[in-house]
C-alpha positions in Angstrom: 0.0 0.0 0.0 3.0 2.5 0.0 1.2 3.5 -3.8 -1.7 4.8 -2.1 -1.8 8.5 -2.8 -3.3 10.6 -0.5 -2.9 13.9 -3.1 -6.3 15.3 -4.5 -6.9 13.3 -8.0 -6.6 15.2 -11.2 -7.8 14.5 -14.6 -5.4 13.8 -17.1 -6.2 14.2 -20.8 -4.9 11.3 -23.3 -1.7 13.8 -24.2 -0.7 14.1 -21.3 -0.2 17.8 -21.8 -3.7 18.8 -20.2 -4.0 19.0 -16.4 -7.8 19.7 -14.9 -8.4 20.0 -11.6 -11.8 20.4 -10.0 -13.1 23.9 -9.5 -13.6 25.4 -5.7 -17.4 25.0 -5.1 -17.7 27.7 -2.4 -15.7 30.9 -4.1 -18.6 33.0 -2.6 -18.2 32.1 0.7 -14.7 33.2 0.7 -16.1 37.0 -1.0 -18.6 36.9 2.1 -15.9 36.4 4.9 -13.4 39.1 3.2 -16.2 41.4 2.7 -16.8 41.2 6.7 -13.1 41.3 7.5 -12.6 45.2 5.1 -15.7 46.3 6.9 -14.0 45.4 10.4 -10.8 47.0 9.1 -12.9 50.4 7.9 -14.4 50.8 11.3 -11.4 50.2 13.2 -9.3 52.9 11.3 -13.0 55.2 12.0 -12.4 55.0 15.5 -8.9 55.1 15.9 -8.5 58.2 13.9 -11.6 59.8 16.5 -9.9 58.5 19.9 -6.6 60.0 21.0 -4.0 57.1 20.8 -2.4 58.6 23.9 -3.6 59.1 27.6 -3.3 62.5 29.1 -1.8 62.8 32.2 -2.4 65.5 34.4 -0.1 67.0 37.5 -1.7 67.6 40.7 -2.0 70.8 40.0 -3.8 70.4 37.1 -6.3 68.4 38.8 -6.6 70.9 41.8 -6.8 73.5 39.0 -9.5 71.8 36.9 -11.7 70.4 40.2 -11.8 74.3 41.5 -13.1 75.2 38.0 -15.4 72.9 38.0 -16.6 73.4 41.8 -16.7 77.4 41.4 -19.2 77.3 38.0 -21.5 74.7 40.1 -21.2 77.1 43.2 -22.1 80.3 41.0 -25.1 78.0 39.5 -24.1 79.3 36.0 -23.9 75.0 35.0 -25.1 71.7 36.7 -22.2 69.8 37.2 -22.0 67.7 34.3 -21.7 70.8 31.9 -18.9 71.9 34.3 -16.8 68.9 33.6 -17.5 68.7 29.8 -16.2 72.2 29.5 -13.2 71.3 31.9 -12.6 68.4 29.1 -12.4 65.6 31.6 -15.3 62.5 31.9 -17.8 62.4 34.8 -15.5 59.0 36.1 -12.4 60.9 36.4 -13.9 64.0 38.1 -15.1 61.6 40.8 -11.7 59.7 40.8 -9.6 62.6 41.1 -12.1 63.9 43.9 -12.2 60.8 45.9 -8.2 60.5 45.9 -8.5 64.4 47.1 -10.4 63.4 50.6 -8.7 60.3 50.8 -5.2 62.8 50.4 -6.4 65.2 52.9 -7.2 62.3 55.6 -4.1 60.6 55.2 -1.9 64.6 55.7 -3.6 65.1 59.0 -1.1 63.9 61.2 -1.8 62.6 64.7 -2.1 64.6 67.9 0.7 64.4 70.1 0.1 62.4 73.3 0.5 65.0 76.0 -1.7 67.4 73.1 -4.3 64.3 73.4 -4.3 64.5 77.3 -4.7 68.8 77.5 -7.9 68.2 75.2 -8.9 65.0 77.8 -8.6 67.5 80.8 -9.7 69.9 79.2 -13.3 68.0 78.2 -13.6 66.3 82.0 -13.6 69.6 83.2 -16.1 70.8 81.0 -18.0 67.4 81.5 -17.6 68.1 85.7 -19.0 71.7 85.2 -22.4 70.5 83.4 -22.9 67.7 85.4 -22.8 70.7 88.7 -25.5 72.7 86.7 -27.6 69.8 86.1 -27.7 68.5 89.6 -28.2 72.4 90.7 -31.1 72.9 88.0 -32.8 69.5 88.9 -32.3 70.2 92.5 -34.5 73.7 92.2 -37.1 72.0 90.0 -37.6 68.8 92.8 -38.0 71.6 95.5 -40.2 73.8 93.5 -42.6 70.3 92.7 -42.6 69.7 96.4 -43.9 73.3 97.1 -46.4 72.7 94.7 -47.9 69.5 96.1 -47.3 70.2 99.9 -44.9 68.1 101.1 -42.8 70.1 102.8 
């Protein structure tokens, strides 16, 4: 069986000089698929042209800059605040990001009281806290008496 050949057929004419060989019977189907593929192409180089090919990154100041834009025209109520970030350039998402990393900034620069600062505010509130307990005893006191001379007991 080594003769066997596993080669497409062709047709050979008695000459010898004629070759045929059978014709592709789904030519159209090929058309189809490369039609589909040029339109994919097309629209690809559409939107690439539209859509900057780079990101723009922005300084801190340049955020600060563009969020105090952005607050002041929504404080003066000249625009709602999605006018004021399409005319600071910027998308709704990355207003909020940049805002969110602001407060999560300014939490992170407070810096922690010192301790003996921590205990002048603690001594200073018990004192406070010791002073309004005294009027509330001294208030509730005059109101019990002032009952009692009302009903007679005393």
């Amino acid at each position: 069986m080594p003769d066997e050949n596993t080669t497409p057929t062709t047709l050979v004419a008695e000459d010898a000089t004629t070759v045929h060989t059978p014709e592709r019977a789904k030519r159209s189907a090929t058309k189809r698929q490369k039609a589909a593929g040029e339109t994919t192409r097309a629209t690809s180089k559409a939107t690439a042209s539209t859509q900057p090919t780079k990101s723009r990154k922005f300084s801190e100041q340049d955020k600060l800059e563009k969020l105090r834009q952005i607050g002041a025209q929504v404080a003066d109520g000249t625009s709602t605040i999605k006018d004021a970030i399409k005319s600071a350039g910027i998308s709704e998402q990355t207003y909020y990001n940049w805002k969110g990393s602001l407060k999560a900034d300014d939490k992170t620069s407070k810096k922690p009281a010192s301790a003996s600062d921590e205990f002048a505010e603690l001594v200073k509130l018990d004192d406070e806290n010791q002073k309004l307990r005294k009027l509330l005893a001294e208030k509730l006191r005059t109101e019990n008496a002032d009952l009692r001379k009302r009903l007679g007991i005393d």
